[in-house]
VOSETI-965191 format. One line per 10 residues: number of its first residue (from 1); their letters; for each residue x, y, z of C-alpha. Coordinates in Angstrom, 3 decimals, decimal comma. Layout:
<nodes>
NUM	a	X:Y:Z; ...
</nodes>
This chain:
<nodes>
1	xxxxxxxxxx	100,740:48,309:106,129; 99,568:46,368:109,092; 97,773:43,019:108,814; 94,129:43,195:110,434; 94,403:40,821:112,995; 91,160:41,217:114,620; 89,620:37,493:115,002; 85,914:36,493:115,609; 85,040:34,106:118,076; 81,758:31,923:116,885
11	xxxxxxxxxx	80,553:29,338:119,991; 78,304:26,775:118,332; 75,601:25,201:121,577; 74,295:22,000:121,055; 71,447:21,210:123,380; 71,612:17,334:123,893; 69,230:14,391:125,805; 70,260:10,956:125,813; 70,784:10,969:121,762; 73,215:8,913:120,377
21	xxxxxxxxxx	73,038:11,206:116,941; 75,051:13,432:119,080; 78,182:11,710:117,814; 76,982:12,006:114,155; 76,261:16,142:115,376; 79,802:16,891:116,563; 81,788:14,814:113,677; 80,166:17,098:111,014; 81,177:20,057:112,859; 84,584:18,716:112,777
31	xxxxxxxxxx	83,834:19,234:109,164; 82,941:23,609:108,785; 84,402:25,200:106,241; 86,001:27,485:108,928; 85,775:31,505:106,865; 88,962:33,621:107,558; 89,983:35,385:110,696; 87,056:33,401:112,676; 87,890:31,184:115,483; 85,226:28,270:116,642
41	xxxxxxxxxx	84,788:27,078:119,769; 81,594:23,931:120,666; 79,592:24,087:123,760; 77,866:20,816:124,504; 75,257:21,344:127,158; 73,870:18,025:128,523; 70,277:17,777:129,959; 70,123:14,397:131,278; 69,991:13,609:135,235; 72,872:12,132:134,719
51	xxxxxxxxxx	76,215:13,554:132,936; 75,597:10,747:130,028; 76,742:12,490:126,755; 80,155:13,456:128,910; 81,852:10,013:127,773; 80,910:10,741:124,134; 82,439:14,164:124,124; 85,888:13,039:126,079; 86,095:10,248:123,123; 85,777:12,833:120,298
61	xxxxxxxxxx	87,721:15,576:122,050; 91,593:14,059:120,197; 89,310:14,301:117,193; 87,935:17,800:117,254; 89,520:20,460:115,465; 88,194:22,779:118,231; 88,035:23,041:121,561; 84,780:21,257:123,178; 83,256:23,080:126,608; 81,157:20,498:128,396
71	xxxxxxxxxx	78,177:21,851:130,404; 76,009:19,617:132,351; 72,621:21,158:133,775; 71,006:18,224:134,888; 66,883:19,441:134,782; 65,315:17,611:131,939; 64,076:21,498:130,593; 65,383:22,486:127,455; 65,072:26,019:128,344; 67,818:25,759:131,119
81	xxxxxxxxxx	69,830:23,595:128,753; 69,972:26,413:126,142; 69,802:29,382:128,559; 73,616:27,007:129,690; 74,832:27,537:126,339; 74,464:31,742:126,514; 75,581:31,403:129,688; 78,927:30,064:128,871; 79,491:31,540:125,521; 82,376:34,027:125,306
91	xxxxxxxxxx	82,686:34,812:121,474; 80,995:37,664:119,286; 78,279:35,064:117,739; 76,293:32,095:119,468; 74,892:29,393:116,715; 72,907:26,515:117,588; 72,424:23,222:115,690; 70,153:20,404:117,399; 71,891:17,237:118,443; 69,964:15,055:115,984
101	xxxxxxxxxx	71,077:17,298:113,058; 74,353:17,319:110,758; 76,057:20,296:108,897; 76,826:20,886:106,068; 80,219:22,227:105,173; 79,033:25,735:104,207; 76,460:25,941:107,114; 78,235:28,492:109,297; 80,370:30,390:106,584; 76,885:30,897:105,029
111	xxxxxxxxxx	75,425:32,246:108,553; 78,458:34,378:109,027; 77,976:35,711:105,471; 74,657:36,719:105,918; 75,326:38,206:109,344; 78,055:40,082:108,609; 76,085:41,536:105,419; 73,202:42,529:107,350; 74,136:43,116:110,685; 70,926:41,448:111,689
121	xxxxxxxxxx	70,819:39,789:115,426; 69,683:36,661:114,364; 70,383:35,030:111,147; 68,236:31,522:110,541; 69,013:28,653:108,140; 66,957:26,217:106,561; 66,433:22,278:107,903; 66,124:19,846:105,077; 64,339:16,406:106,572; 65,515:13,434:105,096
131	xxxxxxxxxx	62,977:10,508:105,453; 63,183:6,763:105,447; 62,453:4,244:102,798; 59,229:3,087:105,101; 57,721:6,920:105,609; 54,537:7,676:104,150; 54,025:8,535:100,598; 52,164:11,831:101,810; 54,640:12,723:104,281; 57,772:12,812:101,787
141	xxxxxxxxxx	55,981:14,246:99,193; 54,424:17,477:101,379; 57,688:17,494:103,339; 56,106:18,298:106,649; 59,223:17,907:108,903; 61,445:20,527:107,002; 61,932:23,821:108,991; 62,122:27,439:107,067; 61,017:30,297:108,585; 57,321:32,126:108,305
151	xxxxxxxxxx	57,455:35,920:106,402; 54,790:38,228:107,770; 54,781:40,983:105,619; 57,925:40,741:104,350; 59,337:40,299:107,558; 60,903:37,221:109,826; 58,951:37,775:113,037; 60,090:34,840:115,579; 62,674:31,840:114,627; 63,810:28,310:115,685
161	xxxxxxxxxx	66,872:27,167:117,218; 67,775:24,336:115,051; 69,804:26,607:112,710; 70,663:29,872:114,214; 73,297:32,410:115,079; 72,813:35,137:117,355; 74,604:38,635:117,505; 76,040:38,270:121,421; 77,518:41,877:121,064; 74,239:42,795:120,504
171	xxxxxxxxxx	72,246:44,527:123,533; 68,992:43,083:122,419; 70,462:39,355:122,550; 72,824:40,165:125,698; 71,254:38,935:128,455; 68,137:37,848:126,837; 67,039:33,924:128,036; 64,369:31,220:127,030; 61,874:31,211:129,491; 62,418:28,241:131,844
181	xxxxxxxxxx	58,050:27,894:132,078; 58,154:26,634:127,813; 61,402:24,497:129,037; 59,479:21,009:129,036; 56,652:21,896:126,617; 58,395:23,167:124,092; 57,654:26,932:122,073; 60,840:28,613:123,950; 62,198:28,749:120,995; 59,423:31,095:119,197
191	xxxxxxxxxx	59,000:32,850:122,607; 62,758:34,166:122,535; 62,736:35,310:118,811; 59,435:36,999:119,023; 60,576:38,884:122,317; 63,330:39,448:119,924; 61,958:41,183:117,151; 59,259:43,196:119,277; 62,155:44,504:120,978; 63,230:45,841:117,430
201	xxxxxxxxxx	65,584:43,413:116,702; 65,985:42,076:113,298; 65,792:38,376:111,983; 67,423:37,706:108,489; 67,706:33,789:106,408; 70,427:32,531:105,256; 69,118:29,946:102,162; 72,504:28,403:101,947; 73,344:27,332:105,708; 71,742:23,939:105,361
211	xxxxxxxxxx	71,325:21,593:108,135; 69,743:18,201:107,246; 67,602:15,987:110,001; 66,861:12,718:109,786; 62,948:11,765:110,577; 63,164:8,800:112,793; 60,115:6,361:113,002; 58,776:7,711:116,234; 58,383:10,800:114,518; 57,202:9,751:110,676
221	xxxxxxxxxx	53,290:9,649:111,996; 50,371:12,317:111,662; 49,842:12,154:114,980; 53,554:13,071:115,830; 52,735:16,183:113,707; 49,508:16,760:115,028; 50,696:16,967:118,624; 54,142:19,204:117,320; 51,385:21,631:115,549; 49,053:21,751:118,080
231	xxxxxxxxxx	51,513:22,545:121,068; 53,326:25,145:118,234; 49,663:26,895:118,277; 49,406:26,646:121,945; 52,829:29,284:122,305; 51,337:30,975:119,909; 48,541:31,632:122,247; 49,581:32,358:125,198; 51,919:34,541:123,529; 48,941:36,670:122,214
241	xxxxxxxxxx	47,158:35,884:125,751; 50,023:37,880:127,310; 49,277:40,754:125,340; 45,780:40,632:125,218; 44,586:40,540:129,146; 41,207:39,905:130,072; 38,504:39,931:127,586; 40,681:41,232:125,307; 41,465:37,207:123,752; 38,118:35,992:123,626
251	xxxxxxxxxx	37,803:37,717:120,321; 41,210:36,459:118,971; 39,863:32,979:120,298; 37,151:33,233:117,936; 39,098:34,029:115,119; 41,363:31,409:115,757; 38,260:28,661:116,314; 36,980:29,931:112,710; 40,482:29,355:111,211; 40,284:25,589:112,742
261	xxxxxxxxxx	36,723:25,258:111,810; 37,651:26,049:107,726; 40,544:24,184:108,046; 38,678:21,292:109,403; 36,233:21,483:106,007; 38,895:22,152:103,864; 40,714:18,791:105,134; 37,175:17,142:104,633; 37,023:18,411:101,382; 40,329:16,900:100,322
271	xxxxxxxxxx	40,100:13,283:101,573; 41,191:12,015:98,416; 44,499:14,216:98,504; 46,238:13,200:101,524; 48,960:15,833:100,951; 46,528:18,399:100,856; 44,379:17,091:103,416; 46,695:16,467:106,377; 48,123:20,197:105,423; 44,993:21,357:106,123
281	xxxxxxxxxx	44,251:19,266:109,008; 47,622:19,875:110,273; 46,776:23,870:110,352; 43,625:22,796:112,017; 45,454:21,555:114,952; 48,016:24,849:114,755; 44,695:26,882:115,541; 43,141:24,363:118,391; 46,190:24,549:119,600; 45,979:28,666:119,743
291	xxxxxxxxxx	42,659:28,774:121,212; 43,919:26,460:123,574; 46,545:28,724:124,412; 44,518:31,753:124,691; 42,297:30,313:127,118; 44,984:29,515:129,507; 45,093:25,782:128,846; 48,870:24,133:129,944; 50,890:23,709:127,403; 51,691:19,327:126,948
301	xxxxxxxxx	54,735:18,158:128,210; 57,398:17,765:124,746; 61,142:17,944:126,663; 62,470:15,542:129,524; 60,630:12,286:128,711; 61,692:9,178:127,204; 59,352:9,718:123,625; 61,879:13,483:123,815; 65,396:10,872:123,885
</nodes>
């Protein structure tokens, strides 16, 4: 009997701008728990003006257990930055991990798993945050910087790309890009999966690929949230003003306006229990942020600035 000597090729992109973490990124990669007959390959796609992760990447390359493609695209827009890494991808399946992230050992044998059970075009995992000593009480105990994805009856309607793999033999991945207009505000993301899914494509989760993410200081504030919420709303928006023309989104604007309004109460109504009350207040913002978006109003700027590094 002959051996089955079919191998599949898994690219893992890594989206990267002026982060340091990268280092800590790429060594736990080094570390996969590689499953059998699968061959890995790392794209690192830098999206500074300058090529400044390139010396990084040469230093780890003796290291690396796999070969390292280094792309620069040199526009400050995240969009064009992932939009390099499907671009240069050659293998059956595309993941993504973000450059201030670590793996776990399992992460991509569990992605593969769940893939290869499900045949699904996109397979998500979960991001655990991990917060510092000097975080708020609130904050660590609601866990507001973890990522898991959002069931709409029963179903996995857009996704993230800080723990993903993507079906590249697929034809409703091949060819598909982020839009380069959500490439400095941020929602590309949720704008590609949602394209995704409309176009009948299928989104499954993966419990046990685990990626964990530090929260760094910059980011450990309500107001970082706030903002993150508020522009998440805002793609949410214009997503629904894009199928809604005209008149057609005042309505949903209303809805969404109500939504803020209770949520706004609610929050009010919970001063005393600040996990409860900035999860409420939090939502608020989501919906501002969709009215906002509705109405046409530009998305704030989230990629290609220093606060972004």
């Amino acid at each position: 009997m002959t051996a089955d000597l079919t191998v599949t090729k898994i690219d893992i992109g890594i989206c990267t701008y002026r982060r340091p973490a990268l280092r800590d990124t790429l060594e736990s990669l080094f570390k996969l728990t590689v499953p059998a007959g699968v061959s890995l390959r790392l794209i690192v796609a830098d999206n500074d003006a300058v090529p400044s992760a390139s010396d990084l990447v040469e230093s780890l390359r003796q290291h690396s257990p796999f070969p390292i493609a280094y792309v620069h695209c040199p526009k400050s827009n995240i969009s064009i930055a992932r939009n390099a890494c499907l671009t240069s991808a050659d293998a059956d399946l595309l993941a993504f991990i973000d450059d201030d992230e670590t793996a776990t050992p399992g992460w991509l044998a569990a992605l593969y798993e769940k893939a290869r059970q499900t045949g699904a075009e996109a397979v998500l995992g979960p991001v655990r945050a991990l917060y510092g000593d000097d975080s708020a009480a609130w904050m660590r105990n609601g866990d507001f910087h973890s990522t898991m994805p959002v069931w709409v009856e029963g179903r996995i309607i857009t996704g993230y790309t800080c723990n993903t793999l993507l079906d590249m033999r697929s034809p409703l991945v091949a060819g598909r890009r982020f839009a380069l207009a959500l490439g400095q505000s941020g929602g590309e993301d949720t704008h590609f999966f949602s394209q995704l899914t409309e176009s009948g494509g299928r989104i499954e989760f993966a419990e046990d690929a685990l990626v964990l993410e530090p929260v760094p200081t910059s980011r450990a504030s309500f107001l970082w949230l706030a903002k993150r919420r508020f522009r998440s709303g805002q793609t949410h928006g214009r997503i629904v003003a894009a199928k809604s023309g005209g008149v057609k989104r005042f309505p949903k604007a209303l809805i969404a306006a109500t939504k803020a309004g209770y949520c706004g109460a609610v929050a009010a109504a919970f001063t005393l229990m600040p996990v409860r009350r900035n999860r409420y207040a939090l939502r608020g913002a989501l919906h501002v942020g969709a009215v906002m978006g509705m109405l046409g109003v530009r998305e704030i700027r989230q990629y290609g600035t220093p606060e972004a590094a």
